[in-house]
DSSP file (Angstrom, degrees, kcal/mol; ACC not computed):
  #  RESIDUE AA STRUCTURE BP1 BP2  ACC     N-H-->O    O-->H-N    N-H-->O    O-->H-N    TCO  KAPPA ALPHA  PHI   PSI    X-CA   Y-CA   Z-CA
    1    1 A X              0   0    0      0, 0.0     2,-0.2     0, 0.0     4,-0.0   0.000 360.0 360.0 360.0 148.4   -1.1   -9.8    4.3
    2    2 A X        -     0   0    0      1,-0.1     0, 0.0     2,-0.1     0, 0.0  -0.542 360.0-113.4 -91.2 151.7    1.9   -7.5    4.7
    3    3 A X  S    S+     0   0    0      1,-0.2     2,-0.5    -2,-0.2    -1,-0.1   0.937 102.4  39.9 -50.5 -71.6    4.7   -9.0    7.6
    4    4 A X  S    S-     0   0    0      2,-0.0     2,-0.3    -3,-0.0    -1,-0.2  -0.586  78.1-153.6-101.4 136.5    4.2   -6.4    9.8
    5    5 A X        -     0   0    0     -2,-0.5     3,-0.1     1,-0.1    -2,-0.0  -0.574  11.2-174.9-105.6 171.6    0.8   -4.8   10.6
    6    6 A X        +     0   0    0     -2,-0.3     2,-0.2     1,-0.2    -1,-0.1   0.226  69.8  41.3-139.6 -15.1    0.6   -1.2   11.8
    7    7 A X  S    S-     0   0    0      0, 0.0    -1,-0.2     0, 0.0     0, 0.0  -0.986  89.4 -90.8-168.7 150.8   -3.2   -1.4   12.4
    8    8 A X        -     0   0    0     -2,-0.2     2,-0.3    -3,-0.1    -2,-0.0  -0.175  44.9-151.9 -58.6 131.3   -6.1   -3.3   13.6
    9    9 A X        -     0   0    0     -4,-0.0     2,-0.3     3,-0.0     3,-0.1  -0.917  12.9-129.1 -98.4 148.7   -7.8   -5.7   10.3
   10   10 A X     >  -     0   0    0     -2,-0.3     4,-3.2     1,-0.1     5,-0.2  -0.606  19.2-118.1 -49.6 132.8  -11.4   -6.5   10.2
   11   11 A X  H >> S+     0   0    0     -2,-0.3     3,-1.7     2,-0.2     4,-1.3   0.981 120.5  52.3 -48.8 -89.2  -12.5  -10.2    9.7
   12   12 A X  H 3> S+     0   0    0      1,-0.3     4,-2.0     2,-0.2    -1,-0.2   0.792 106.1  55.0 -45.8 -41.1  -14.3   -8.8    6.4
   13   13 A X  H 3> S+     0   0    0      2,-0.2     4,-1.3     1,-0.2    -1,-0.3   0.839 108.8  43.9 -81.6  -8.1  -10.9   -7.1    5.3
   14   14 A X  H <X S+     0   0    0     -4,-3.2     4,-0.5    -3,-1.7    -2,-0.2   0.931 105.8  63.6 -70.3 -38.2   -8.8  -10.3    5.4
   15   15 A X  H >X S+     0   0    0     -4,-1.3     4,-2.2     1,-0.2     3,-1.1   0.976 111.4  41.5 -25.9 -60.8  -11.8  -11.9    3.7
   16   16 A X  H 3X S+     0   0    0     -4,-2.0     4,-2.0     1,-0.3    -1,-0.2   0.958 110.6  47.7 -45.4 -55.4  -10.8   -9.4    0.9
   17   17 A X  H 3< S+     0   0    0     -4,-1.3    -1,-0.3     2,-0.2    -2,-0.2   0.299 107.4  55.1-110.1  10.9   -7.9   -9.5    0.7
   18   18 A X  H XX S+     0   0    0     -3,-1.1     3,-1.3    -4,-0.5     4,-1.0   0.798 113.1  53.4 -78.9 -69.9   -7.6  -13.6    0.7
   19   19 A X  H >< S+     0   0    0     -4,-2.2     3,-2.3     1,-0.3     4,-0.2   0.687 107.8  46.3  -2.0 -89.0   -9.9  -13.1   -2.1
   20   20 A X  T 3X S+     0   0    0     -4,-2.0     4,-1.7     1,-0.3    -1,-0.3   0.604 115.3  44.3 -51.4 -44.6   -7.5  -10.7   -3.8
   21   21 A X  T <4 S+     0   0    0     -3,-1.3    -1,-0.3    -5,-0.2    -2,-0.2   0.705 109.2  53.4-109.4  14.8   -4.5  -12.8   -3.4
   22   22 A X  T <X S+     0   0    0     -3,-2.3     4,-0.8    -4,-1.0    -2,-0.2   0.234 117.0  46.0 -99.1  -2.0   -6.0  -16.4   -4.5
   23   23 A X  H  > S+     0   0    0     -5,-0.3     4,-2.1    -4,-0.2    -2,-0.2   0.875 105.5  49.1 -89.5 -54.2   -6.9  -14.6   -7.2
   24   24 A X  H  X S+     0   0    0     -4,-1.7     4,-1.1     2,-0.2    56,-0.2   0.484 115.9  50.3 -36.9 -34.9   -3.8  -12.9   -7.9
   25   25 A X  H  > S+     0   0    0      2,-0.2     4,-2.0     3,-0.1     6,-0.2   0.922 109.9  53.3 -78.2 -54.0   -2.0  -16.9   -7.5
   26   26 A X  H  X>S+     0   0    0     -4,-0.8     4,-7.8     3,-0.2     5,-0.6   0.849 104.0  46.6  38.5 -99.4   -4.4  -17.9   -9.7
   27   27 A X  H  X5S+     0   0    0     -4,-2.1     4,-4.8     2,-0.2    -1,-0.2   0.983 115.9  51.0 -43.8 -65.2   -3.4  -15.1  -12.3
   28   28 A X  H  <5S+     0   0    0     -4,-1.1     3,-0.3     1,-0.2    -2,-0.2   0.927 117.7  38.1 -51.0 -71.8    0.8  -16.4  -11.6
   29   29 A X  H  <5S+     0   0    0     -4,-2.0    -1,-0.2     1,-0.2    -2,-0.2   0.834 136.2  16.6 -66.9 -42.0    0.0  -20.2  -12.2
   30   30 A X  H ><5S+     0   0    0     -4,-7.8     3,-0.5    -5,-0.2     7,-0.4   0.497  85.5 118.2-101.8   1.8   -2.7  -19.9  -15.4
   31   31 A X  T 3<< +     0   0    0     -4,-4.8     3,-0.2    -5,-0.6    -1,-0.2   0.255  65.6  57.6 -25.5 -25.2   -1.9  -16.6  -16.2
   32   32 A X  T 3  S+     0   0    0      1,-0.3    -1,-0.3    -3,-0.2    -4,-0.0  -0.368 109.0  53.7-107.3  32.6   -0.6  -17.5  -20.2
   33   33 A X  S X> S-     0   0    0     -3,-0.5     3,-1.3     0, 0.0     4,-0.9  -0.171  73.0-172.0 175.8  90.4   -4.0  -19.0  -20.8
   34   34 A X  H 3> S+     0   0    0      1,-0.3     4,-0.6     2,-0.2    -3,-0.1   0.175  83.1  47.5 -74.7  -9.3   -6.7  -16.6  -20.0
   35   35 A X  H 3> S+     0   0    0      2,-0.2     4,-0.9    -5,-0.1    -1,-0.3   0.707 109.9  52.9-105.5 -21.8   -9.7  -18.9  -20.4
   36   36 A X  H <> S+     0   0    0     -3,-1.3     4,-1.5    -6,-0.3    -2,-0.2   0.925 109.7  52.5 -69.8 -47.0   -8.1  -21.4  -18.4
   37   37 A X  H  X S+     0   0    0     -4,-0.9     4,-1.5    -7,-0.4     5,-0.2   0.848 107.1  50.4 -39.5 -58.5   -7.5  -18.8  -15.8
   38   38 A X  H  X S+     0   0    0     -4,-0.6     4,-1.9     2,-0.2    -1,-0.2   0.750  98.8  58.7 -56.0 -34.6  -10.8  -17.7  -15.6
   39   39 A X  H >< S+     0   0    0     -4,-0.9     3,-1.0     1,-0.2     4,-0.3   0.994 111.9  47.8 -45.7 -59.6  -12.7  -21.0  -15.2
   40   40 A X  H 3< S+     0   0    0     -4,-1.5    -2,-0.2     1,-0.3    -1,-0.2   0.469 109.8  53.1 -83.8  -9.0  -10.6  -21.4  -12.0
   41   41 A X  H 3X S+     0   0    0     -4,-1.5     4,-2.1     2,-0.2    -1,-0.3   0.705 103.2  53.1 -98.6 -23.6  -11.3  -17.9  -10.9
   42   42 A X  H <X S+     0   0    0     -4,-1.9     4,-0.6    -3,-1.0    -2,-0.2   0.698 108.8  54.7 -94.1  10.9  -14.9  -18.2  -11.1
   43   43 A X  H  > S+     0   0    0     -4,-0.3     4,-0.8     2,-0.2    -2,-0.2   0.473 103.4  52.3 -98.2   3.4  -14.7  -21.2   -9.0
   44   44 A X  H  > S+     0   0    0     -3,-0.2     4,-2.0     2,-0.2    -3,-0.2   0.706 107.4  53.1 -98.9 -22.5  -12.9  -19.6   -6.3
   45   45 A X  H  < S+     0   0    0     -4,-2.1    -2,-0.2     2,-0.2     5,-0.1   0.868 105.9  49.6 -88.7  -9.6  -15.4  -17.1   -6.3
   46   46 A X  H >X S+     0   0    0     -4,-0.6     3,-2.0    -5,-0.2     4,-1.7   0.992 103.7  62.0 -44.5 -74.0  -18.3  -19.7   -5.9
   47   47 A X  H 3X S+     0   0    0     -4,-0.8     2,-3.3     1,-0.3     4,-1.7   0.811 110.9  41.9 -49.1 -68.9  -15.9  -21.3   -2.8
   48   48 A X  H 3< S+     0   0    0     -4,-2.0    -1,-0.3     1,-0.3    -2,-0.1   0.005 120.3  44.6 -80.4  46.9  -16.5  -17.3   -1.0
   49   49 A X  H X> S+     0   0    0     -2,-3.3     3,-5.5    -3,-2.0     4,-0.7   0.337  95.7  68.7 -91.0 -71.0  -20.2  -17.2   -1.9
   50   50 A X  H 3< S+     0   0    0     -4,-1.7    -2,-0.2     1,-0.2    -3,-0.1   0.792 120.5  14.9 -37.2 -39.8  -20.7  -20.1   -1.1
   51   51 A X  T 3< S+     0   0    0     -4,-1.7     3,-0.4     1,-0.1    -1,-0.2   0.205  86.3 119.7-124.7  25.3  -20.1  -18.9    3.0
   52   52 A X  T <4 S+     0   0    0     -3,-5.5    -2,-0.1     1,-0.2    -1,-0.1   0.909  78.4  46.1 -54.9 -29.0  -20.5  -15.0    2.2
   53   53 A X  S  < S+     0   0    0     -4,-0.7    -1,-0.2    -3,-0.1     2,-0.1   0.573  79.5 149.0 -94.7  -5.7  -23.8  -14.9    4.9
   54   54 A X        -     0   0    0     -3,-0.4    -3,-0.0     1,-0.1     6,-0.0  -0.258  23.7-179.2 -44.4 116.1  -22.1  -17.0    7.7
   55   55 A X        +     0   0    0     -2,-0.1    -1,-0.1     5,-0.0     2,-0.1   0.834  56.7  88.5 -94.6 -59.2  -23.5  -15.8   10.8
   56   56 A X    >>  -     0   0    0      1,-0.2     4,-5.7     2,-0.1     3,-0.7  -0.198  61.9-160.8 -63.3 110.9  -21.4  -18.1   13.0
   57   57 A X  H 3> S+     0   0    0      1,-0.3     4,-2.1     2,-0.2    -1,-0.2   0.807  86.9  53.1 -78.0  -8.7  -18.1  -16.4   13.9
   58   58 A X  H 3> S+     0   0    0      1,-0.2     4,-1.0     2,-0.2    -1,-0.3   0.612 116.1  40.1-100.1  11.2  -16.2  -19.2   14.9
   59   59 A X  H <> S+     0   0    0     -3,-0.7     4,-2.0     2,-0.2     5,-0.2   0.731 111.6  52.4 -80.8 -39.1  -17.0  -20.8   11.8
   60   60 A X  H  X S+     0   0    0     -4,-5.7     4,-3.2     2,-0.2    -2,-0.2   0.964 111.5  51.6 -58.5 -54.3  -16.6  -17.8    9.8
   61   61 A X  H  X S+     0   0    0     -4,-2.1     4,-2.8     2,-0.2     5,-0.2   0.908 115.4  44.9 -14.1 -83.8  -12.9  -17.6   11.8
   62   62 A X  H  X S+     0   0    0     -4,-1.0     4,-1.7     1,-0.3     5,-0.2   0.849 107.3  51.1 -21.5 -76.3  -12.2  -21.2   10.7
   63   63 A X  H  X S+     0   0    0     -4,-2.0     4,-3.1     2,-0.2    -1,-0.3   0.856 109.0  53.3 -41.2 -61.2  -13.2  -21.0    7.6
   64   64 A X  H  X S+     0   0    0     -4,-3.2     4,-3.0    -5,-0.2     5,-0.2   0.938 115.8  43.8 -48.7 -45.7  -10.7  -17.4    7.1
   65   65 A X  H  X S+     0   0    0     -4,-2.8     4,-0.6     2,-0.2    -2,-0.2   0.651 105.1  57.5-100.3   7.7   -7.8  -19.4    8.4
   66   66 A X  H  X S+     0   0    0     -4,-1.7     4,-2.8    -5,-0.2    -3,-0.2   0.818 105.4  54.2 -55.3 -64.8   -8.5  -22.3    6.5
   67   67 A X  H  X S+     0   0    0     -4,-3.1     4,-1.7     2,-0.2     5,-0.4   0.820 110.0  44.1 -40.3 -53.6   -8.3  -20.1    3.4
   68   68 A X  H  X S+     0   0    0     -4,-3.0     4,-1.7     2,-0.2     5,-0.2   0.908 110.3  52.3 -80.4 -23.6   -4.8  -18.7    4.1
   69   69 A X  H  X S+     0   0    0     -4,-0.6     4,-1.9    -5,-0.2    -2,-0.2   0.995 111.1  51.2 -78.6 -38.0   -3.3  -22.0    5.1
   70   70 A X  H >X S+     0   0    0     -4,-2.8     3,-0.7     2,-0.2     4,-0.6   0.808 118.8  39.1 -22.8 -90.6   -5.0  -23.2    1.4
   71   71 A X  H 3< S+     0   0    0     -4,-1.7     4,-0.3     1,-0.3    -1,-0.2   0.809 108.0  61.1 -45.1 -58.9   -3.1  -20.2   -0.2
   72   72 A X  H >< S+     0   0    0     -4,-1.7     3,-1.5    -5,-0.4    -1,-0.3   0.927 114.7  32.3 -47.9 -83.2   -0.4  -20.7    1.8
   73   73 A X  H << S+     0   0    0     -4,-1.9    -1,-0.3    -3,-0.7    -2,-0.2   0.622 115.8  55.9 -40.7 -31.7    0.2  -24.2    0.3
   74   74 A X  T 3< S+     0   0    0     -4,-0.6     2,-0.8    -5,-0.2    -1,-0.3  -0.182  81.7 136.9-105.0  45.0   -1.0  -23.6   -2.9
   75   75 A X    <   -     0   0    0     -3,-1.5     2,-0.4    -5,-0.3    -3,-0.1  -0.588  56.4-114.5 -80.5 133.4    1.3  -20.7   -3.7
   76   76 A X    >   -     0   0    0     -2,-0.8     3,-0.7     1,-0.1    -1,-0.1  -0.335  15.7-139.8 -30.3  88.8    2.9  -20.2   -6.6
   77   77 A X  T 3  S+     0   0    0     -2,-0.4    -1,-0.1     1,-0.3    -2,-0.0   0.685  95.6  29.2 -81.5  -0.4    6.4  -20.4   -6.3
   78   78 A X  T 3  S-     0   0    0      2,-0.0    -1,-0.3     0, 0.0    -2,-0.1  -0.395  80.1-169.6-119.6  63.5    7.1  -17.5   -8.6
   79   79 A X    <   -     0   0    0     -3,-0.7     2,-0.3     1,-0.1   -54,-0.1   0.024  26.2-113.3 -51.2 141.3    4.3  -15.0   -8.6
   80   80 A X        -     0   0    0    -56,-0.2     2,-0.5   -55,-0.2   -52,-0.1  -0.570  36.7-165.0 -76.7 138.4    4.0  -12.3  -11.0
   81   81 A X        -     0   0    0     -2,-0.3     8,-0.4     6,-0.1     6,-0.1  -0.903  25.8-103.4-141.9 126.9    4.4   -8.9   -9.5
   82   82 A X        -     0   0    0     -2,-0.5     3,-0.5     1,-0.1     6,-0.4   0.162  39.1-121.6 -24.5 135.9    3.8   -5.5  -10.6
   83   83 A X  S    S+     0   0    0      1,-0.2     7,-2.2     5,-0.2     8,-0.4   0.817 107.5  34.8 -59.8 -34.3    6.8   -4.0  -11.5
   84   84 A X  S    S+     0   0    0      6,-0.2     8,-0.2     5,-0.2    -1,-0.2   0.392  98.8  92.9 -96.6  -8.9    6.9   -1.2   -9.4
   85   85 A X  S >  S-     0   0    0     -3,-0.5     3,-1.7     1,-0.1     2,-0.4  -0.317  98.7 -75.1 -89.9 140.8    5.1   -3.0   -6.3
   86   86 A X  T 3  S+     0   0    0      1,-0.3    -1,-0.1    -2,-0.1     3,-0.1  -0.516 126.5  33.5 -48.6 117.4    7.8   -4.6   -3.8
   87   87 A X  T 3  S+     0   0    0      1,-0.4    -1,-0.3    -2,-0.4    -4,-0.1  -0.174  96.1 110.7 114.5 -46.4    9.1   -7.6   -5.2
   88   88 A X  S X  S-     0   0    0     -3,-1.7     3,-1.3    -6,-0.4    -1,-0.4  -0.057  78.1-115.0 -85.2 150.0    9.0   -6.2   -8.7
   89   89 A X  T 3  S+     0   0    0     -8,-0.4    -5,-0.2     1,-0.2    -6,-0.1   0.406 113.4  49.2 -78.2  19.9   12.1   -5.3  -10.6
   90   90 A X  T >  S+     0   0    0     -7,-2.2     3,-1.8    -5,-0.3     4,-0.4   0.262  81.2 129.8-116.7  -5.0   11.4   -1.6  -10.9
   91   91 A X  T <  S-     0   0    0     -3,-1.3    -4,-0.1    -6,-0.4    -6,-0.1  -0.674  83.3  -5.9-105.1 119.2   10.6   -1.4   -7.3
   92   92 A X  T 3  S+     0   0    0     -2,-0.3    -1,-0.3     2,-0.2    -8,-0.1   0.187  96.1 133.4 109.2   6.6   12.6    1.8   -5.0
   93   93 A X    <   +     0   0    0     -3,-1.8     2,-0.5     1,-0.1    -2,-0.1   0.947  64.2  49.6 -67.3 -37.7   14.3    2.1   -8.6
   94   94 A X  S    S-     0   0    0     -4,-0.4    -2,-0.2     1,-0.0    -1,-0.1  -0.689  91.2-127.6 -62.6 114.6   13.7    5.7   -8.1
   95   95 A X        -     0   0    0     -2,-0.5     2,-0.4     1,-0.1    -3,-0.0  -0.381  14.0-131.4 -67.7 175.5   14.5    7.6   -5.2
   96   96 A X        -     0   0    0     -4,-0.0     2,-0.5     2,-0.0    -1,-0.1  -0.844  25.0-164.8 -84.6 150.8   12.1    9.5   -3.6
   97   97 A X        -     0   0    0     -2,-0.4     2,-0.3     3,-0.0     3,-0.0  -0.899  16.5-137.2-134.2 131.9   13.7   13.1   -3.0
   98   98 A X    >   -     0   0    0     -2,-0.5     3,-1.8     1,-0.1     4,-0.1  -0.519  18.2-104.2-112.9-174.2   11.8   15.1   -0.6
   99   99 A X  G >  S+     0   0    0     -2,-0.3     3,-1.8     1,-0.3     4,-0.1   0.883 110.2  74.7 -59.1 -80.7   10.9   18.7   -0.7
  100  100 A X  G >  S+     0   0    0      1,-0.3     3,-2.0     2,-0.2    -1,-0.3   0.301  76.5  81.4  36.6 -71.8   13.3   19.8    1.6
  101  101 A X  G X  S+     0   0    0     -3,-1.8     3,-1.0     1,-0.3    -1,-0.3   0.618  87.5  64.4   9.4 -54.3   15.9   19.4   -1.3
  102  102 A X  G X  S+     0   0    0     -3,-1.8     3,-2.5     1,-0.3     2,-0.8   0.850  85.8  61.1 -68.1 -42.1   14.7   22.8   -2.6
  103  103 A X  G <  S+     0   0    0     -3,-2.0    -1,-0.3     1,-0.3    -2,-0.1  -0.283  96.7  59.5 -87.7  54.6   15.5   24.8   -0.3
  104  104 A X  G <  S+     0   0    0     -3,-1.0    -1,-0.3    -2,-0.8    -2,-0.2  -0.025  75.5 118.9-170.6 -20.7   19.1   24.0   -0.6
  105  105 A X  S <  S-     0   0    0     -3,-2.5     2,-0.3     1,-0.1    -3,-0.0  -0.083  80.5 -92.6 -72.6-172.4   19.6   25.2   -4.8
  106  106 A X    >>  -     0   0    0      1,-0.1     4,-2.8    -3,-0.0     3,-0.9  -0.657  31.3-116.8 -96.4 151.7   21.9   27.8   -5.3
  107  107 A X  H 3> S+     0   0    0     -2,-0.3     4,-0.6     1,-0.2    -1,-0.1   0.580 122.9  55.6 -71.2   2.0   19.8   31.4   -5.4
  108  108 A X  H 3> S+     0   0    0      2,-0.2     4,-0.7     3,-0.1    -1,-0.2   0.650 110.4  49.1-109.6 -35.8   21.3   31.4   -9.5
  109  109 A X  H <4 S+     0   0    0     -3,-0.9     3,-0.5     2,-0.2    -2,-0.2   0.935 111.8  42.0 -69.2 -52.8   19.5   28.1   -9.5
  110  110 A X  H >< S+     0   0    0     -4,-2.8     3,-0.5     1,-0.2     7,-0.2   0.695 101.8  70.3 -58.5 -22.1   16.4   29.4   -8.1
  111  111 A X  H >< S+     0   0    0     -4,-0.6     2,-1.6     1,-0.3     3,-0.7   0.950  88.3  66.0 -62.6 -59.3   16.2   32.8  -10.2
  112  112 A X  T 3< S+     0   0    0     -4,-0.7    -1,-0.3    -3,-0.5    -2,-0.1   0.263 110.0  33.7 -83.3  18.5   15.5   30.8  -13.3
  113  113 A X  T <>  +     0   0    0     -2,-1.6     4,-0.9    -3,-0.5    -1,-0.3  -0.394  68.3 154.4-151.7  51.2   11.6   29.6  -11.6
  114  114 A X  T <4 S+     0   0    0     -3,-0.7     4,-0.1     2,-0.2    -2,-0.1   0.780  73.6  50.4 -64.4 -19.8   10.9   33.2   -9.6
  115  115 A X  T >4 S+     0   0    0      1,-0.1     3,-2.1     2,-0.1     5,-0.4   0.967 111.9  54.0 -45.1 -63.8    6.5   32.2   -9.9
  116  116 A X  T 34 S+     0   0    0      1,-0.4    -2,-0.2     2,-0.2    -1,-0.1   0.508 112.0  29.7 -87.1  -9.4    7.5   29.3   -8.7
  117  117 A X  T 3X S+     0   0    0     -4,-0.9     4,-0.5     1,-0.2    -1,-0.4   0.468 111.5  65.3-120.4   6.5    9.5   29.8   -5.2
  118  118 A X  T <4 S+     0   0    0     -3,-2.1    -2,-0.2     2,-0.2    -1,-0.2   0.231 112.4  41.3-108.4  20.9    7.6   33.1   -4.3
  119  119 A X  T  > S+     0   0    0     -4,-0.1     4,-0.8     3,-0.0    -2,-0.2   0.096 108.9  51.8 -64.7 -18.4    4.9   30.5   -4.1
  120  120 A X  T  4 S+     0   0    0     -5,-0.4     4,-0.3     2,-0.2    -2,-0.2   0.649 112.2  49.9-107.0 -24.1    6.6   28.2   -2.6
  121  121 A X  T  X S+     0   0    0     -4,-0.5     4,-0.5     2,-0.2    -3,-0.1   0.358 108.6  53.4 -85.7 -12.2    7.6   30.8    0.2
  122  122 A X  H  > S+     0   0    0      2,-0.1     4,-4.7     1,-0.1     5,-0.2   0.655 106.4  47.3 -93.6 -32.4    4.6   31.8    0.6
  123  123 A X  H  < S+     0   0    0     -4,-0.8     4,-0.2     2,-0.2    -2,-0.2   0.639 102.4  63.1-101.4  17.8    3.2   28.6    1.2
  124  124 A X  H >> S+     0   0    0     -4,-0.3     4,-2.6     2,-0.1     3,-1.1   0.835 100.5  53.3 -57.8 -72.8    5.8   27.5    3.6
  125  125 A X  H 3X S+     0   0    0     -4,-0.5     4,-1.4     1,-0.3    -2,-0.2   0.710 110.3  50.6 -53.0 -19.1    4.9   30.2    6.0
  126  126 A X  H 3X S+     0   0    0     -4,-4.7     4,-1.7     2,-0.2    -1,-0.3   0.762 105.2  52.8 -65.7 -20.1    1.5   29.0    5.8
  127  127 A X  H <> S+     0   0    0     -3,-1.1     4,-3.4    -4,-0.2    -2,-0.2   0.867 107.9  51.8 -60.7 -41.6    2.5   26.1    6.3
  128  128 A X  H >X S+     0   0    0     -4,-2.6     4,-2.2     2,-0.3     3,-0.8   0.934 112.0  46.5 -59.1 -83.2    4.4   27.4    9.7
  129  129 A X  H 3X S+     0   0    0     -4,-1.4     4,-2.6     1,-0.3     5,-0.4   0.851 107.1  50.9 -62.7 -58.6    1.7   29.0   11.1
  130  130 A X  H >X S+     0   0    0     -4,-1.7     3,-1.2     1,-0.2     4,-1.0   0.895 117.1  51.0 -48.1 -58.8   -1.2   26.0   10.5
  131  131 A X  H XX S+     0   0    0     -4,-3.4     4,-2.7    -3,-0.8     3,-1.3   0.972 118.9  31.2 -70.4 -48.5    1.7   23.9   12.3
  132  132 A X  H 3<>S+     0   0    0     -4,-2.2     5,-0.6     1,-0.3    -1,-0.3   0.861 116.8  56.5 -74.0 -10.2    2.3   26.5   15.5
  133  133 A X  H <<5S+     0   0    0     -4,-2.6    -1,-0.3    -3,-1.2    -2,-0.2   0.489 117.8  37.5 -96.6 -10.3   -1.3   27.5   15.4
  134  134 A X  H <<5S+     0   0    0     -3,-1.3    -2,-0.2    -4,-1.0     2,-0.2   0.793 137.8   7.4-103.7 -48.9   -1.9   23.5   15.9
  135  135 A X  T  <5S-     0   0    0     -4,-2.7    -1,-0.3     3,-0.0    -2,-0.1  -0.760 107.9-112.8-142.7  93.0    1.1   22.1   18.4
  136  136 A X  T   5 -     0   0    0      1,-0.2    -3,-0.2    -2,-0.2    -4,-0.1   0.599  46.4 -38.5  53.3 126.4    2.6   25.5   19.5
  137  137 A X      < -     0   0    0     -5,-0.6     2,-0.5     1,-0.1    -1,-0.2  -0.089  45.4-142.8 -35.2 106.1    5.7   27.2   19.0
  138  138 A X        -     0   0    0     -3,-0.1     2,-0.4     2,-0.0    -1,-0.1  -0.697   4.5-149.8 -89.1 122.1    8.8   25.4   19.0
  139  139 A X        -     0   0    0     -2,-0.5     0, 0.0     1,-0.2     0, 0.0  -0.698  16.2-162.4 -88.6 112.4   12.0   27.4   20.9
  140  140 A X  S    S+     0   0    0     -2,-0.4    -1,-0.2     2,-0.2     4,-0.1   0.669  89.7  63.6 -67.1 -16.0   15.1   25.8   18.6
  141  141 A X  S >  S+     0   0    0      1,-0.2     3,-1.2     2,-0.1     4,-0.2   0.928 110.4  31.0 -73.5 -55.1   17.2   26.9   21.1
  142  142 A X  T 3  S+     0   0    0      1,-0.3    -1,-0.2     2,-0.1     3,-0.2   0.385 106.2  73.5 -83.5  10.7   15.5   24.4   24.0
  143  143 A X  T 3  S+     0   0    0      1,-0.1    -1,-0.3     2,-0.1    -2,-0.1   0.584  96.8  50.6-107.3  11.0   14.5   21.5   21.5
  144  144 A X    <         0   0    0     -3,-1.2    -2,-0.1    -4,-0.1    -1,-0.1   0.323 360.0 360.0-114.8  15.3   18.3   20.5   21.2
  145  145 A X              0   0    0     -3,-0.2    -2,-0.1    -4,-0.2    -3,-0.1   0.468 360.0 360.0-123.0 360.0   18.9   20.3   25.1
């Protein structure tokens, strides 16, 4: 589960996403011997079979935080992670450059694509209007005092 949450989780999506990352330690510790791997992953999914239909929530509860402190102990101490995924060596290696950007070339730059920014001007000013037709017309003069 990511540090900081931003939004309410369901008891069924931490279920998941226990699932997902005892599978995923798993992967890190047997990961070079794919059969080995496998055994141990279709015994973890026995273990959340075994109490998928629990009716009782403060067992079900139990049972959830039981699971992460398991995980929690048996973690890996090097997991593999996607390269591009946080953690990963590829990860932010790329900015992101946002659109913005564009309107900013040199007009000499912008002559060589003329489709492509009398599209691009046109759909900015739709864009303007779905925004003022949405939250109203903003006076630049009064939004900096």
């Amino acid at each position: 589960m990511a540090y900081l949450q931003t939004r309410a989780v369901s008891h069924a999506q931490r279920v998941r996403s226990l699932y997902k990352e005892a599978v995923r330690n798993l992967e890190s510790t047997y990961g070079y011997h794919r059969h080995v791997f496998r055994y141990h992953a279709v015994l973890l999914r026995a273990r959340f079979d075994e109490h998928a239909n629990e009716m009782d929530a403060r067992k079900a509860k139990k049972l959830l935080l039981d699971g992460e402190h398991e995980l929690w102990l048996k973690m890996h101490p090097q997991p593999i992670k996607f390269p591009n995924s946080p953690g990963g060596v590829a990860y932010a290696r790329e900015p992101h450059v946002s659109d913005w950007i564009l309107d900013v070339w040199h007009p000499l730059e912008k002559a060589q694509y003329p489709e492509y920014f009398a599209l691009r001007e046109i759909r900015k000013k739709e864009f303007i209007e779905r925004w003022e037709k949405k939250y109203g017309h903003v006076n630049h003069d009064d939004a900096h005092h």
